[in-house]
N, C-alpha and C positions, 0 to 999 in steps of 0.2 A: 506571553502565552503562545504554545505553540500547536498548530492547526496540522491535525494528523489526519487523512484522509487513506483508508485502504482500498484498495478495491481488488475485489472476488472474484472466486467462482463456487458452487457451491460442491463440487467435488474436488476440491483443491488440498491435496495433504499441508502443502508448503502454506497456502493463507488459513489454516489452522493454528500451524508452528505460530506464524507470526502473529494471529492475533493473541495465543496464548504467551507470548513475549511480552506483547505489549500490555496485554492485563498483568500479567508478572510484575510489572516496571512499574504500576502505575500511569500509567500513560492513556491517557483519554482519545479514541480516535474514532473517524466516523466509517462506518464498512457501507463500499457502495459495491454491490453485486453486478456483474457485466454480463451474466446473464441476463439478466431482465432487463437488461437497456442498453443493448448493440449499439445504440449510437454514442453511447458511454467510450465504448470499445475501441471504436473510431476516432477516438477525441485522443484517448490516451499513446494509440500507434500515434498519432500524428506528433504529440508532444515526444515521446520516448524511441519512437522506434523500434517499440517491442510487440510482441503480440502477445506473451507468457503474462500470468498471476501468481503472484500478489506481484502490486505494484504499488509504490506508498508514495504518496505526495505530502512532504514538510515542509510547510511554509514555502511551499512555490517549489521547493527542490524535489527531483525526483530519486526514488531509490526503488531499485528493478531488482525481483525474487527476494527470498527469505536470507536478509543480511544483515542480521542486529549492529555488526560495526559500525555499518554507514546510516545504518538510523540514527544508531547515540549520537554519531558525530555529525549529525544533519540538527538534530534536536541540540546541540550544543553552538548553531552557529548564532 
């Protein structure tokens, strides 16, 4: 079972794309908004390195902006 974790912003074209990818696919994932909880925001630079959204965490792996390849093939490891 695989633990999809998105995280937002609420004016974010790109985590629209991707959550409408992932409802596409069927894909179950949890959207955590980083607006409402900076220290969310915090957690994820420190893991990624990034500051930009969407950022998806699968099963521990991280996948940085709107990339359906490296989701599938995150979701397939």
């Amino acid at each position: 079972m695989n633990t999809v974790t998105v995280y937002t912003t609420t004016r974010c074209p790109y985590c629209v794309m991707l959550k409408n990818f992932l409802g596409d696919q069927k894909i179950p994932f949890k959207e955590v908004n980083v607006e409402k909880n900076p220290e969310i925001m915090n957690h994820i630079v420190t893991k990624t390195g990034q500051m930009g959204v969407p950022q998806t965490e699968i099963n521990g792996q991280w996948v940085v902006g709107y990339d359906p390849n490296n989701i599938m093939m995150a979701l397939r490891k």
